[in-house]
C-alpha positions in Angstrom: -12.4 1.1 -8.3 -10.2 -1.3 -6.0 -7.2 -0.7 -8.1 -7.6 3.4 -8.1 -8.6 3.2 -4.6 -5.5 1.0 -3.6 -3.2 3.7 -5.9 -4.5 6.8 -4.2 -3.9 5.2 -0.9 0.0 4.5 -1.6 -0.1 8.2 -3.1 -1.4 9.5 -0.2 1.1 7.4 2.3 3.8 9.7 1.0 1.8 13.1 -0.4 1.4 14.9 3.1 5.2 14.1 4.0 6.8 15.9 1.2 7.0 19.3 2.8 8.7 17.9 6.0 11.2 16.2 4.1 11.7 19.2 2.2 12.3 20.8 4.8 14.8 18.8 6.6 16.6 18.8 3.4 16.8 22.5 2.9 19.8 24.8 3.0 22.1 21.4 1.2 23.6 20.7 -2.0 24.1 22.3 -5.1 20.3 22.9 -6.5 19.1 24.5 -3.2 22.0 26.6 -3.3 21.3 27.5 -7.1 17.5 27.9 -6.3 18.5 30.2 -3.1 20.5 32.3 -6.1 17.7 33.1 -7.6 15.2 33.4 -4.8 13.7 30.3 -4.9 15.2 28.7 -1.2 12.0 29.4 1.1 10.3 26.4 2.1 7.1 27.7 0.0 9.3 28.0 -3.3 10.6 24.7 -2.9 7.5 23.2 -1.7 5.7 24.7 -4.7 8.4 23.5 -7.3 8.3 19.8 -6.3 4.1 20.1 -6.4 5.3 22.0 -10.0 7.5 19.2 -11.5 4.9 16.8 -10.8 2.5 18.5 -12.7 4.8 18.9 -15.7 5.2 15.0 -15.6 1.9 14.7 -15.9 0.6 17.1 -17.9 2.8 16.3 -20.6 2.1 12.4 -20.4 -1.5 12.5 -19.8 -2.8 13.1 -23.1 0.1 10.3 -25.0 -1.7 7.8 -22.2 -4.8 8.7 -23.2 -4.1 8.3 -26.8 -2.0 4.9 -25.8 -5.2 3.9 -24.0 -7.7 4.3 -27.1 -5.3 2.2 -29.1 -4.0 -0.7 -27.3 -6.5 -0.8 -24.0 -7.3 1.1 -21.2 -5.9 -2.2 -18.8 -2.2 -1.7 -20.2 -1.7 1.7 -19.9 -3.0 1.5 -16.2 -0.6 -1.1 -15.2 2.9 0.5 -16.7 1.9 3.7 -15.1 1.4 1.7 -11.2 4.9 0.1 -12.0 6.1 4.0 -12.5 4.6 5.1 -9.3 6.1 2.4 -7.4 9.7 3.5 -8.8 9.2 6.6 -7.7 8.1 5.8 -4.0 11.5 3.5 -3.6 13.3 6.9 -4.9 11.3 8.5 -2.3 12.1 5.8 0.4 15.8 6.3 -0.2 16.0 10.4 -1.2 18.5 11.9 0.9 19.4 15.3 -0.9 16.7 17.5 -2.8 17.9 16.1 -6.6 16.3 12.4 -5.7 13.6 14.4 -4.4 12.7 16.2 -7.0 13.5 13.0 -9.4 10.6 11.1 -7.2 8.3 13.7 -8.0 9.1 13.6 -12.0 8.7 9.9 -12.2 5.1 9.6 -9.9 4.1 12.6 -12.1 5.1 10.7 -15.3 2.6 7.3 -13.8 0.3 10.1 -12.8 -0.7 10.7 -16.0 -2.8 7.9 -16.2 -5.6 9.7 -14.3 -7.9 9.8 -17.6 -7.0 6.8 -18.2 -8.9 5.2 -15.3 -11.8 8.1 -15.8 -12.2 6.9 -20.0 -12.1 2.9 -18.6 -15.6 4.4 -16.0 -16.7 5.9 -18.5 -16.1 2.8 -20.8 -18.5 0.6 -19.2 -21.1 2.5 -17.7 -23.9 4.3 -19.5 -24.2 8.1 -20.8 -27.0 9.0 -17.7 -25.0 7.0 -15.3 -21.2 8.3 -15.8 -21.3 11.5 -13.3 -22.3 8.7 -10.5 -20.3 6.1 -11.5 -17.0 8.8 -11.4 -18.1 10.0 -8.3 -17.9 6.2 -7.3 -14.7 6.0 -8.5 -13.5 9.7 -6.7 -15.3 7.8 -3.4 -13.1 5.2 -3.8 -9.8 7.2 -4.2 -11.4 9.6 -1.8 -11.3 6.2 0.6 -7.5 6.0 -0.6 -6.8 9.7 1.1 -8.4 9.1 4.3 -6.4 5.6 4.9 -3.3 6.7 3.2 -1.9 9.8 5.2 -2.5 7.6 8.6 -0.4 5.1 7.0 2.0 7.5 6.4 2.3 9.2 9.6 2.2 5.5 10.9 4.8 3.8 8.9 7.3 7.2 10.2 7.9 5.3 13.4 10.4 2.8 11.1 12.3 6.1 10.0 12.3 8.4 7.2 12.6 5.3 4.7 9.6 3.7 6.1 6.6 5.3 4.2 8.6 4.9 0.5 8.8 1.6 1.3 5.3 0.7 2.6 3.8 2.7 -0.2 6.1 1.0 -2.6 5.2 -2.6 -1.4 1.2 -1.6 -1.5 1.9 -0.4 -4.6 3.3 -4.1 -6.3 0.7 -6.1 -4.4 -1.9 -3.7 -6.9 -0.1 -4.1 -9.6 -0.8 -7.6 -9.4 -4.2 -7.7 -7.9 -4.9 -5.5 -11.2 -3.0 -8.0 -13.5 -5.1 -10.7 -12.2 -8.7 -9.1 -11.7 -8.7 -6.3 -13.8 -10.6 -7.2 -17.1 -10.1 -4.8 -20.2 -12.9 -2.1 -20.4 -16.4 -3.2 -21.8 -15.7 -1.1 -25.5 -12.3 -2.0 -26.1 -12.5 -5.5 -24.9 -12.3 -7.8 -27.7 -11.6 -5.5 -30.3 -8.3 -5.7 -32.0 -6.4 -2.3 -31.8 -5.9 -1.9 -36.1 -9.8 -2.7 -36.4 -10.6 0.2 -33.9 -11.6 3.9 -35.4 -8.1 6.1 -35.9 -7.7 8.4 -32.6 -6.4 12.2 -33.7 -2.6 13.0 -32.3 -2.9 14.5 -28.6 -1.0 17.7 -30.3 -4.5 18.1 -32.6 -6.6 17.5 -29.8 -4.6 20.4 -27.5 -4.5 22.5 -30.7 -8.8 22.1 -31.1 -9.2 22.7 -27.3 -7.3 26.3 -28.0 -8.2 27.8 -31.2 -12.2 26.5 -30.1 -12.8 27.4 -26.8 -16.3 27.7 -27.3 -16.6 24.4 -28.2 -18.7 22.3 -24.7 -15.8 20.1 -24.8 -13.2 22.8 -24.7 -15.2 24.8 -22.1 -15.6 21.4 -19.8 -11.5 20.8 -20.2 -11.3 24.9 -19.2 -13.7 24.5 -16.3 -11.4 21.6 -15.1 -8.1 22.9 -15.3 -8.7 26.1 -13.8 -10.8 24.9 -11.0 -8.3 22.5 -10.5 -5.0 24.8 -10.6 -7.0 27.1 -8.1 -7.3 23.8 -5.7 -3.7 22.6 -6.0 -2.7 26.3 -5.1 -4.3 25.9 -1.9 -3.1 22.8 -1.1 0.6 23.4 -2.0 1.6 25.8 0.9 -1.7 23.8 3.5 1.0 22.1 5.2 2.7 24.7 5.6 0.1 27.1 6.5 -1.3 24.7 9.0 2.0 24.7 11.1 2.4 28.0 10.8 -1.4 28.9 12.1 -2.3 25.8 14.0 0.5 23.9 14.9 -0.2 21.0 12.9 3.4 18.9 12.6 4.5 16.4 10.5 2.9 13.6 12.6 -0.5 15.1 13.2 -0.8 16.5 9.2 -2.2 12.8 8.2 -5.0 13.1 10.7 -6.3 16.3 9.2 -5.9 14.8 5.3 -7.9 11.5 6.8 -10.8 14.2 8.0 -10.7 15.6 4.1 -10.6 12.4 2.7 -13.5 10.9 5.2 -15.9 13.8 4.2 -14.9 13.5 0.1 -15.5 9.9 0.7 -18.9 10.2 2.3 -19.9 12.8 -0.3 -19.2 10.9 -3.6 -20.8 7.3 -2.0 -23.5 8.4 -0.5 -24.8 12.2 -1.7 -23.8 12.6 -5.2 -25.9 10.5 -7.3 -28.8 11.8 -5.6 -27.8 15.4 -6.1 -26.9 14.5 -9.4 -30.6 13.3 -10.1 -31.9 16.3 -8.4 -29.9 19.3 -10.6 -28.2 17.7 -13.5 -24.3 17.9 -13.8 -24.4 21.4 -15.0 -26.0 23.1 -12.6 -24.2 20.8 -9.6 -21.1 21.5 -10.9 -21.7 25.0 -10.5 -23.2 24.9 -6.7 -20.0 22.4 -6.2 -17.7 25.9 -7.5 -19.6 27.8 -4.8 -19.1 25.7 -1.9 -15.3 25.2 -3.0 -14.7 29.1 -3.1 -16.5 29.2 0.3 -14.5 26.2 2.0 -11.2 28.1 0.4 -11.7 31.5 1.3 -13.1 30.2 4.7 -9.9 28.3 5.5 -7.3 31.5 5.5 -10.6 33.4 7.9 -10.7 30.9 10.4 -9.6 31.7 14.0 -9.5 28.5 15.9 -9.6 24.7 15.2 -13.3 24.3 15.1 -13.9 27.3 12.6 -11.1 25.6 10.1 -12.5 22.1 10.6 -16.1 23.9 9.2 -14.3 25.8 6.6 -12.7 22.8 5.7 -15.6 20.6 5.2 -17.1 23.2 2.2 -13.5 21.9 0.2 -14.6 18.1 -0.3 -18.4 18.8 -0.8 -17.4 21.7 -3.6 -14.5 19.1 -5.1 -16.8 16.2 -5.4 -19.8 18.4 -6.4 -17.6 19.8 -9.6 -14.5 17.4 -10.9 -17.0 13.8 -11.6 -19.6 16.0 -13.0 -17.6 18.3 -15.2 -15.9 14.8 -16.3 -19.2 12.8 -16.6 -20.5 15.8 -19.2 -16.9 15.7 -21.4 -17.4 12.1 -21.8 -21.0 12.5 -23.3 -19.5 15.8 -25.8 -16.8 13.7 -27.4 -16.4 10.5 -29.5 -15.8 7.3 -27.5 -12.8 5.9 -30.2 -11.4 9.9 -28.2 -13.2 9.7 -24.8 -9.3 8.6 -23.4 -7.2 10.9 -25.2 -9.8 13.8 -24.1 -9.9 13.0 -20.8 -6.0 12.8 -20.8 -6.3 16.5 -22.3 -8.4 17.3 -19.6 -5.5 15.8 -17.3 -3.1 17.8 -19.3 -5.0 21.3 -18.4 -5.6 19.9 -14.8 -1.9 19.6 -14.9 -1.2 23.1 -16.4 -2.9 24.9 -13.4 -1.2 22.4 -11.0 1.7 23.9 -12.2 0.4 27.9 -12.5 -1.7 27.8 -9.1 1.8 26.3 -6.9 3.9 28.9 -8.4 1.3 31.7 -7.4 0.4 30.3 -3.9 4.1 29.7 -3.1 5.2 33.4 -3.8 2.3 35.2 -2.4 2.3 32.7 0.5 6.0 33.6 0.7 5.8 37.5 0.1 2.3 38.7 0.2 0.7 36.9 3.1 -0.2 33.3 4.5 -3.7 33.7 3.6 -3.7 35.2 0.2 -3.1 32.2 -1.7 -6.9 31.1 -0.5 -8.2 34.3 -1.0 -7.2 34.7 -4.5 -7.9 31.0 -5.2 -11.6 31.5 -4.2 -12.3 34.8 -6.4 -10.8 32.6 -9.8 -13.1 29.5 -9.0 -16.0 31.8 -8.5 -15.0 33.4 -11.7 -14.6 30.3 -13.0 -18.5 29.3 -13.0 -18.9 31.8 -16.1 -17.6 29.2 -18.4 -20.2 26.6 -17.7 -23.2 28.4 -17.6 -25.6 27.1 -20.5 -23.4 24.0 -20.9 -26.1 21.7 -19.8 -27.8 22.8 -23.6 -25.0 20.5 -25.2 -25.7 17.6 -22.8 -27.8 14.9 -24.1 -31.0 14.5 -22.7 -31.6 11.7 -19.8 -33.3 9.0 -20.8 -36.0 8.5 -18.5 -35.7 5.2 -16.5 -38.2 2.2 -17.1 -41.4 2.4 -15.0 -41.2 -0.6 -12.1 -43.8 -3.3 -12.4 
């Protein structure tokens, strides 16, 4: 949980800043001119490709570190992808043309895809009943990254555009070896030689098993995931952009309203979710999480002033953390645990499919249909979306009940 909360927290130094820079960089060099060719030169196209090629990194090396994981260890896998994200930040730190940009955003996206990585290593050591809490600890504690991390950001802009690569490259090499020292391999790998543990199926199988059985729980928990997901990451693709456009909100003040997302996500996971998990189950939470996220969405493009959006706004976190840990917690209880990585890097891999689907959709309609129809739309497909999970909680296996106290 340090280690993820310390790697969100460089993330997030830099995240919020990208459109800005974008933007500054606009209307130079030889790919904006090719991607004004073809329609593709407004700051939400370009906004939305950068969010795209970051997904396409990631959703394409998710499920091989997954797989990578479930062979040679969880602790591995987690430390080359922080040594890739910390490339990328020093790209960033330097960028002065749209190309490096868009090359920072491939390589982060290509560490990224560890993100199941860290959920299979949770789900590792903690038991069956106890893995929707203990992810939401570990979304609390990334959640912790993304309120500290834009204020940094916006903070570290006072030792010029340069600064925040470099400060969120440095945070990122004092992790890596915080990890290297601290960070112990997960409790079922640990120990066990990688030729003595059970063979894991290629990532191609498991993508092909996810598609031709969509039935399956596992297939409809991956489903539930990436849609919600892509619907999410359409919103906050053209936010920034929104924001300033509605509210004002400039590159400086942007990292205050992240902190305000990231404060109420953190509060949610530590100190609500385990008891709301205990109260409903995982199934039906995730769904009441779906609700509140299409409200908070949909609530967003309706507000009028600053304290209508700031209520609107609070819905997001409380739906995000109400759906992602227990939709994850459930697909690591429907799947083997010699797979539980290379599934969750699957999941990651259909995360990453409607991170790139939802940007390309919320950039064009935010460009040509309307500033507020990429929420709008977003909020209908998560509502729609609660159809898939209904009746999951019948392939969940049952709690055990906890030991009386003497």
């Amino acid at each position: 949980m340090v280690t993820a909360f310390v790697d969100m927290m460089g993330n997030l130094i830099v995240f919020p800043l990208i459109p800005y820079y974008a933007q500054r960089l606009l209307g130079h060099g030889p790919l904006w001119t090719a991607l004004d060719k073809i329609g593709l030169g407004g700051d939400g196209a370009v906004v939305s490709l950068m969010v795209i090629v970051f997904a396409v990194a990631q959703l394409i090396s998710a499920p091989y570190w997954g797989r990578f994981s479930d062979k040679f260890g969880r602790r591995p896998a987690l430390m080359i992808g922080m040594a890739g994200s910390a490339v990328a930040f020093v790209v960033f730190a330097f960028a002065d043309s749209l190309e490096l940009l868009f090359l920072c955003r491939l390589v982060q996206g290509a560490g990224g895809g560890t993100v199941g990585v860290i959920q299979a290593y949770v789900a590792d050591a903690t038991k069956p009943e106890d893995r929707s809490k203990a992810l939401g600890w570990l979304s609390a504690a990334t959640n912790a990254g993304v309120t500290i991390g834009p204020a940094i950001g916006s903070w570290s802009m006072t030792f010029g555009y340069s600064g925040p690569g470099l400060v969120a490259a440095g945070i990122l090499l004092v992790n890596m070896g915080f990890a290297w020292k601290y960070l112990a391999e997960s409790n079922e790998l640990a120990g066990v030689h990688a030729s003595a543990r059970p063979a894991v199926r290629k990532s191609p199988e498991a993508l092909r098993r996810v598609l031709s059985h969509p039935r399956e729980p596992a297939s409809r928990l991956i489903w539930v995931y990436g849609i919600t997901m892509g619907s999410f990451q359409g919103m906050t693709t053209v936010l920034a952009l929104f924001l300033a456009f509605k509210f004002g909100v400039t590159e400086q003040t942007i990292g205050y309203f992240f902190a305000y997302v990231g404060g109420l996500s953190f509060i949610t996971r530590a100190v609500f979710l385990g008891k709301m998990v205990d109260l409903f189950g995982e199934a039906r939470l995730s769904r009441i999480g779906m609700v509140l996220l299409a409200a908070g969405l949909a609530g967003m493009a309706a507000a009028p002033n600053i304290p209508m959006l700031a209520i609107a706004v609070a819905f997001v976190p409380l739906g995000t953390a109400f759906t992602f840990p227990c939709v994850t917690g459930m697909l690591s209880q429907v799947v083997p645990q010699h797979e539980r990585g290379l599934y969750m890097g699957v999941q990651q891999t259909f995360g990453g499919v409607g991170r790139v689907i939802g940007p390309i959709y919320a950039g064009f309609t935010y460009d040509y249909l309307g500033h507020g129809v990429p929420f709008y739309t977003a909020a209908l497909i998560v509502l729609a979306t609660i159809s898939l999970s209904v009746g999951i909680e019948n392939s969940i296996p049952a709690r055990k009940p906890k030991a009386a106290a003497t």
